[in-house]
N, CA and C of each residue as an Amber inpcrd file, in Angstrom:
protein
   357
  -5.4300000  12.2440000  11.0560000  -4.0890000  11.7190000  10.7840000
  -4.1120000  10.9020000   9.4940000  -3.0000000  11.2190000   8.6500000
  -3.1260000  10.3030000   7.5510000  -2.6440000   8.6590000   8.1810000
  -3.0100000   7.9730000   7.1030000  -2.9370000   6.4400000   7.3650000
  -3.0840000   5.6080000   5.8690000  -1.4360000   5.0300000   5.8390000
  -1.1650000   4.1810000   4.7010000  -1.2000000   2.8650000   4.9420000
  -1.8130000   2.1870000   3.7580000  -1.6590000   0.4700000   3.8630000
  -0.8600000   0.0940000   2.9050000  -0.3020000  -0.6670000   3.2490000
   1.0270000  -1.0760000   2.6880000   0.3420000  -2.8490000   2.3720000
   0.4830000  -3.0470000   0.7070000  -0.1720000  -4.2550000   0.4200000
   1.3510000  -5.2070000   0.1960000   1.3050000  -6.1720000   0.7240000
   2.9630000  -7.3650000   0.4280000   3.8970000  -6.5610000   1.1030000
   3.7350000  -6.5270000   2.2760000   4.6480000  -6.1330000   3.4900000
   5.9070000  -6.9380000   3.0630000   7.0300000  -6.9090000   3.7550000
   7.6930000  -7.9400000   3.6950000   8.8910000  -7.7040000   4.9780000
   9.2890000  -9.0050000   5.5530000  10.0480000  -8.7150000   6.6220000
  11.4400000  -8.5220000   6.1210000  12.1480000  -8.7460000   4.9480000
  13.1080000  -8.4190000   3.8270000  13.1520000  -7.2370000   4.0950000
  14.5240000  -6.7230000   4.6670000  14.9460000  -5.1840000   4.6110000
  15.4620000  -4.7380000   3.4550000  15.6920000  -5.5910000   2.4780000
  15.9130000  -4.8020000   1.2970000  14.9720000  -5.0970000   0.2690000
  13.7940000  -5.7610000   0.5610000  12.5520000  -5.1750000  -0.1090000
  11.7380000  -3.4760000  -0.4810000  11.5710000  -3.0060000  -1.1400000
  10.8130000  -1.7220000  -1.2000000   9.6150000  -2.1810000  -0.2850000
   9.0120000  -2.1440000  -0.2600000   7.6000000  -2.5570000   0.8010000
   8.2460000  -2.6190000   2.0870000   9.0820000  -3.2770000   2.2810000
   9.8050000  -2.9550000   3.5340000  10.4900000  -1.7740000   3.8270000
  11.2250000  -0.9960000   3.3820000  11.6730000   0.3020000   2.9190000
  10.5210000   1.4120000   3.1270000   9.3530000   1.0560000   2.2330000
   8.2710000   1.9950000   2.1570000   7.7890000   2.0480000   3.8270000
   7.4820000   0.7680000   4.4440000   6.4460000   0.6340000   5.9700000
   7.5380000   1.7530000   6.7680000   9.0640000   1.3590000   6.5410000
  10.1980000   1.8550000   7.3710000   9.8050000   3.8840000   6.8800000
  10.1360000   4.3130000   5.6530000   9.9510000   5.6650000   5.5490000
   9.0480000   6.1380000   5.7810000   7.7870000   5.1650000   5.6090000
   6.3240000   6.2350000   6.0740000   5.7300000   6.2430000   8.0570000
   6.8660000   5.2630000   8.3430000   7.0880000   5.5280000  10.1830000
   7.8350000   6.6200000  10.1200000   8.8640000   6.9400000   9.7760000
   9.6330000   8.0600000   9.5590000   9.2520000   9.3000000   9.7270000
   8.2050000   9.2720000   8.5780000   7.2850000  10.2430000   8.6250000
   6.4080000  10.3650000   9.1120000   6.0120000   9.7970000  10.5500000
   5.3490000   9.9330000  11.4100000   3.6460000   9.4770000  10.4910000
   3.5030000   8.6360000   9.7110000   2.2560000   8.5000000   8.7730000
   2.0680000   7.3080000   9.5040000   0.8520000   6.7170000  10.1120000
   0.3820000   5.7830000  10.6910000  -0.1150000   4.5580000   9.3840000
   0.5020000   4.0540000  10.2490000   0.6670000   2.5900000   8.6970000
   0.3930000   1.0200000   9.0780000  -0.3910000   0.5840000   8.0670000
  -0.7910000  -0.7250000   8.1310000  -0.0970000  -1.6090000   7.1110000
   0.3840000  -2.2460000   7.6520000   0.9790000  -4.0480000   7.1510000
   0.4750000  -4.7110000   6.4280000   0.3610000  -5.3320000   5.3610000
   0.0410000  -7.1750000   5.2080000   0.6450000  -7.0250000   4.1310000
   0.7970000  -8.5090000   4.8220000   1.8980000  -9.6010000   4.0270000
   1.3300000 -10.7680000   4.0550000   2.5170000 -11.9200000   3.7840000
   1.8770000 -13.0810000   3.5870000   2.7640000 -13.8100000   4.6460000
   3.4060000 -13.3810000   5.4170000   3.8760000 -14.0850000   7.0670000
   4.1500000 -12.9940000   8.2590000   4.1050000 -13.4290000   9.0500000
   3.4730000 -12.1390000  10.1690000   4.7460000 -12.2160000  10.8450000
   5.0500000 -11.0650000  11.4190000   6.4420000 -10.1800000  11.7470000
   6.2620000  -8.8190000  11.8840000   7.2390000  -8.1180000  12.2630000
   7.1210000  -6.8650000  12.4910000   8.2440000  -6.2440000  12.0030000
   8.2450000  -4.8860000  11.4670000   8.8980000  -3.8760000  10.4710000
   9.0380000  -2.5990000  11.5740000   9.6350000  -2.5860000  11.9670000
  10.0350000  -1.6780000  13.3280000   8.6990000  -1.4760000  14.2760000
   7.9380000  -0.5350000  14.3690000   6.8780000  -0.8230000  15.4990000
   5.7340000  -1.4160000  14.7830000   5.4690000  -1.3240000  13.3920000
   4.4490000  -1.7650000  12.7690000   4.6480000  -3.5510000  12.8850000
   3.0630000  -4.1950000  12.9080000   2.7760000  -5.6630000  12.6560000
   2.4930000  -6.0710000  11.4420000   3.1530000  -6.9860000  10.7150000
   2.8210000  -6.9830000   9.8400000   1.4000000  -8.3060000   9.7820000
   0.1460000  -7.6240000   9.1110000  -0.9050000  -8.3670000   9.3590000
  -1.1060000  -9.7460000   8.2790000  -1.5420000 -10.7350000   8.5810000
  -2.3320000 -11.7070000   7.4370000  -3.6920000 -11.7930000   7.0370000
  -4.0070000 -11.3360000   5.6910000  -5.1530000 -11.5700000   5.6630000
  -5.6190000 -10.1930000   4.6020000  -6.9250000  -9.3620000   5.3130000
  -7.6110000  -8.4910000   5.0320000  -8.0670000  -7.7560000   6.3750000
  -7.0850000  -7.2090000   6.9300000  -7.8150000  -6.5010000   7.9550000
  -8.8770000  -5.2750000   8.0630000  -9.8100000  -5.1850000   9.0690000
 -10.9320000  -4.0840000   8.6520000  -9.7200000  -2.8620000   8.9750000
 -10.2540000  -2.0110000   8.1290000  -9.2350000  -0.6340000   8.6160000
 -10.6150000   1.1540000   8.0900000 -10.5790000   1.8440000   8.5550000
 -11.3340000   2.9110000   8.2150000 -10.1950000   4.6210000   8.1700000
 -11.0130000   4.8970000   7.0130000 -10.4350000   6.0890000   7.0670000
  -8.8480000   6.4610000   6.3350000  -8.6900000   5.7390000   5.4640000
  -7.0200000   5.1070000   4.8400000  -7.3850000   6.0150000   4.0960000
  -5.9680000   6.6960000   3.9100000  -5.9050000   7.8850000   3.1960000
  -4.9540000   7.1330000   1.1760000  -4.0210000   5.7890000   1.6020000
  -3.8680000   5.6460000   0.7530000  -3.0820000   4.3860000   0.5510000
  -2.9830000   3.4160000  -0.4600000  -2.7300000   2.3540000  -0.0630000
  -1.5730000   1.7950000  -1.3390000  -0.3730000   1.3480000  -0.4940000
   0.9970000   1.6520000  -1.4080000   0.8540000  -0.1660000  -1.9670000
   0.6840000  -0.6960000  -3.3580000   0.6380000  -2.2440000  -3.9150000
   1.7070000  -2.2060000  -4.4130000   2.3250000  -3.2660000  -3.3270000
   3.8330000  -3.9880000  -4.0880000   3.3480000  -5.6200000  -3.7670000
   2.6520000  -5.7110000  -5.0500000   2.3070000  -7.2370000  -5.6640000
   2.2700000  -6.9970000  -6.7840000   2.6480000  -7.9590000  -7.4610000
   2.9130000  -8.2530000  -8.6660000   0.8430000  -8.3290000  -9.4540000
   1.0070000  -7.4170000 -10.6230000  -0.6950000  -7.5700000 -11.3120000
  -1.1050000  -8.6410000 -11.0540000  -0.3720000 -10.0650000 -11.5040000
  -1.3440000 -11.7380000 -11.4380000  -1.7760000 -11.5080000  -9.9250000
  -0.9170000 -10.9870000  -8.9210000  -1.7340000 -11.6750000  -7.6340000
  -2.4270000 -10.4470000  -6.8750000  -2.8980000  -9.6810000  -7.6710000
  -3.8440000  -8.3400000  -7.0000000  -5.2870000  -8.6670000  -7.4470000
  -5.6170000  -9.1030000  -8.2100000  -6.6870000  -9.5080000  -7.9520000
  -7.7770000 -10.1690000  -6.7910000  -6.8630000 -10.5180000  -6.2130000
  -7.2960000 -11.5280000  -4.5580000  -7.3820000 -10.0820000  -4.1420000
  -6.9710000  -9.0280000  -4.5180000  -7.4190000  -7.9170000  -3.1980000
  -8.1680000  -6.4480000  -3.9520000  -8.9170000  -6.7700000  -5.0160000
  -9.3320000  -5.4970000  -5.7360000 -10.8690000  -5.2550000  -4.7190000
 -11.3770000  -5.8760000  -4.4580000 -12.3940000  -6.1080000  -3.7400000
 -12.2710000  -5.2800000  -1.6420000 -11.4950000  -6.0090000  -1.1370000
 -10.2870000  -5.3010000  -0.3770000 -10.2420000  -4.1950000  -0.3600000
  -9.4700000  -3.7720000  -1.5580000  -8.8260000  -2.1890000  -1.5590000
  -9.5810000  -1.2560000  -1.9590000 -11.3080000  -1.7920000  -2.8310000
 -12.0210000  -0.9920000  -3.0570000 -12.7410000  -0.6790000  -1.6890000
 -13.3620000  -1.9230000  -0.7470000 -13.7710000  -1.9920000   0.2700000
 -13.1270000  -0.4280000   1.4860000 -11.6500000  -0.6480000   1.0310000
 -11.2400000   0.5230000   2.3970000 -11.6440000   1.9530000   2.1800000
 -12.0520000   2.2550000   0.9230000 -12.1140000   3.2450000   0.1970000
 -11.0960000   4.5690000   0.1620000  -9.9150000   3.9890000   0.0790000
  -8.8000000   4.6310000   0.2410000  -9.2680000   6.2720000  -1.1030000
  -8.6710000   7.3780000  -0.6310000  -8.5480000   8.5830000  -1.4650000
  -7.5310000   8.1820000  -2.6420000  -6.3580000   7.2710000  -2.8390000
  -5.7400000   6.9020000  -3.7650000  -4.8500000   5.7060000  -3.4040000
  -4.4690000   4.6020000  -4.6800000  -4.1700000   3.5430000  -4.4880000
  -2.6620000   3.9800000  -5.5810000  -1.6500000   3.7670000  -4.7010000
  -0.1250000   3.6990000  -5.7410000   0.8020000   2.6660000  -6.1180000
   0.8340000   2.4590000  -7.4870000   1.4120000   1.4800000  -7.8460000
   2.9400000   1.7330000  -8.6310000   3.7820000   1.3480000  -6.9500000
   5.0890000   1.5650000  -7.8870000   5.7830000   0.6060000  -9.1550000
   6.9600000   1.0880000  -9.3390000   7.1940000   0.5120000 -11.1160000
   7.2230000  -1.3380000 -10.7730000   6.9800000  -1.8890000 -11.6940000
   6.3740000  -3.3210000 -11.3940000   5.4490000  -4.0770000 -11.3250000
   4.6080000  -3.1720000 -10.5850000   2.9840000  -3.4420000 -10.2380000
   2.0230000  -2.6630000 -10.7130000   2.3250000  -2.1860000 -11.9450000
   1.0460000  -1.8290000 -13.0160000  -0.0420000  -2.1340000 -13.1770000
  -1.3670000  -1.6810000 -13.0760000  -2.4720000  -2.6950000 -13.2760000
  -3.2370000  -2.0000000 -14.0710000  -3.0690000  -1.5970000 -15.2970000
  -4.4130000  -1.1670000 -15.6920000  -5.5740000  -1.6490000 -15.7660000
  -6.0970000  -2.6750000 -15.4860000  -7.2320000  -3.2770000 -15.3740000
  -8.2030000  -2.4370000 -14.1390000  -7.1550000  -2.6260000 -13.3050000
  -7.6530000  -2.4430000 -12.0310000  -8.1950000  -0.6510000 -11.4390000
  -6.9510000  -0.0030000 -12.3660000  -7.1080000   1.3000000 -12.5760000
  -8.5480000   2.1700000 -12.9430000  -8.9400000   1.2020000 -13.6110000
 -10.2420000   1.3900000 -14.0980000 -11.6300000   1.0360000 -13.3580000
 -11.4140000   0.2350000 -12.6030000 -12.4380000  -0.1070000 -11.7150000
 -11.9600000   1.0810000 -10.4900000 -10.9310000   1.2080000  -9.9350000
 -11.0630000   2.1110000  -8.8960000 -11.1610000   3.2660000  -9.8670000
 -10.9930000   3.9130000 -10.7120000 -11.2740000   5.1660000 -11.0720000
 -12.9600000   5.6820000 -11.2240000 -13.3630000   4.0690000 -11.8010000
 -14.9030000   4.4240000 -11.8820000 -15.5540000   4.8110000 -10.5870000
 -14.9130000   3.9600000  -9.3280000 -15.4090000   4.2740000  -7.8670000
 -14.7410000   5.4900000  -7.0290000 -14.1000000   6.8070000  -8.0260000
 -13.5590000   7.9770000  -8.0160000 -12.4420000   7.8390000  -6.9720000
 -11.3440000   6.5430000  -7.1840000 -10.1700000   6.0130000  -6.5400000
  -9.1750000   6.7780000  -7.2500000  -8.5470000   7.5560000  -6.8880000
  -7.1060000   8.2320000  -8.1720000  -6.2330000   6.9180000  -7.9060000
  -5.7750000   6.4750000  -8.8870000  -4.9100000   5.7330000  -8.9410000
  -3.5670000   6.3330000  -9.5430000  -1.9640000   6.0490000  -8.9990000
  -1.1620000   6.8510000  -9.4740000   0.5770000   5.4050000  -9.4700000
   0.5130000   5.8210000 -11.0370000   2.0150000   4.7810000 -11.0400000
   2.7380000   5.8100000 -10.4930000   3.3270000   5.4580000  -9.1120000
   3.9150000   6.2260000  -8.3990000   4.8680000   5.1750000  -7.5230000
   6.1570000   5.6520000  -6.9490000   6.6110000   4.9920000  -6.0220000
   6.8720000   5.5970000  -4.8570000   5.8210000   5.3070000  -3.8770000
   5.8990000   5.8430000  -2.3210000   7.3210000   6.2450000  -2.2120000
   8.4290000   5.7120000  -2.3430000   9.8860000   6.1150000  -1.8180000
  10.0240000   7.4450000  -2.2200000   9.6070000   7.4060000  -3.3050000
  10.3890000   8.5470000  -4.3490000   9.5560000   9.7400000  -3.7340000
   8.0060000   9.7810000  -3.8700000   7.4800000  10.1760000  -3.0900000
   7.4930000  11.3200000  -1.8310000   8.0420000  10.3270000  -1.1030000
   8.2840000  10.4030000   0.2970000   9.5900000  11.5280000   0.5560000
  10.2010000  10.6110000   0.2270000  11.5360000  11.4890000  -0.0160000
  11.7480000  12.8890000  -0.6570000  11.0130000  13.1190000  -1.4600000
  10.8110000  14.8100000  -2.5820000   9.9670000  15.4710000  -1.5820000
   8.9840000  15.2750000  -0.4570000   8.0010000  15.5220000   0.1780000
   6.9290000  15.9340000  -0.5920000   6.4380000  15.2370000  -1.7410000
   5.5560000  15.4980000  -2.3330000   4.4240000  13.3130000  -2.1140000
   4.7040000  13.6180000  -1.2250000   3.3440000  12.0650000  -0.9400000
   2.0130000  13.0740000  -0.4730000
């Protein structure tokens, strides 16, 4: 089964990150939370922290570049098949470290994504 992590959850329904956790239940894609206050986004929890997770097929960053750093370590750790950064959350820095650890990284926005059925 695929399985997305969703980085800056947010309990804000008109957040994208919130939007994204909501369409990829939709799509029946088993999905992980965190944020930075704990709540829930229809059946999903949203987690605090760094939770252990295995087997993540791909992991959607809606944080802003200054505060992804606290999780490059993290997101290399899950060893996700690809990490997507919709418009906002650009990182080329970071791009480069997961690419060296053969991470595809893609300025992409899960919604858009999702919706074309091309995720």
């Amino acid at each position: 089964m695929r399985k997305t992590v969703v980085i800056g959850a947010s309990l804000k329904e008109e957040r994208y990150s919130n939007q994204c956790v909501r369409l990829l239940r939709k799509h029946q894609i088993e999905t992980i939370a965190i944020g930075n206050r704990e709540g829930t986004i229809e059946d999903v929890e949203i987690q605090i922290g760094k939770p252990c997770e295995s087997k993540v097929e791909t992991i959607a960053v809606y944080l802003a570049p200054k505060n992804q750093a606290a999780y490059y370590d993290y997101i290399i750790g899950l060893k996700p098949e690809r990490v997507l950064f919709p418009p906002g959350t650009e990182n080329p820095e970071f791009y480069k470290k997961a690419n060296a650890l053969g991470i595809e990284t893609e300025e992409a926005c899960p919604l858009v994504l999702l919706n074309t059925g091309t995720y």
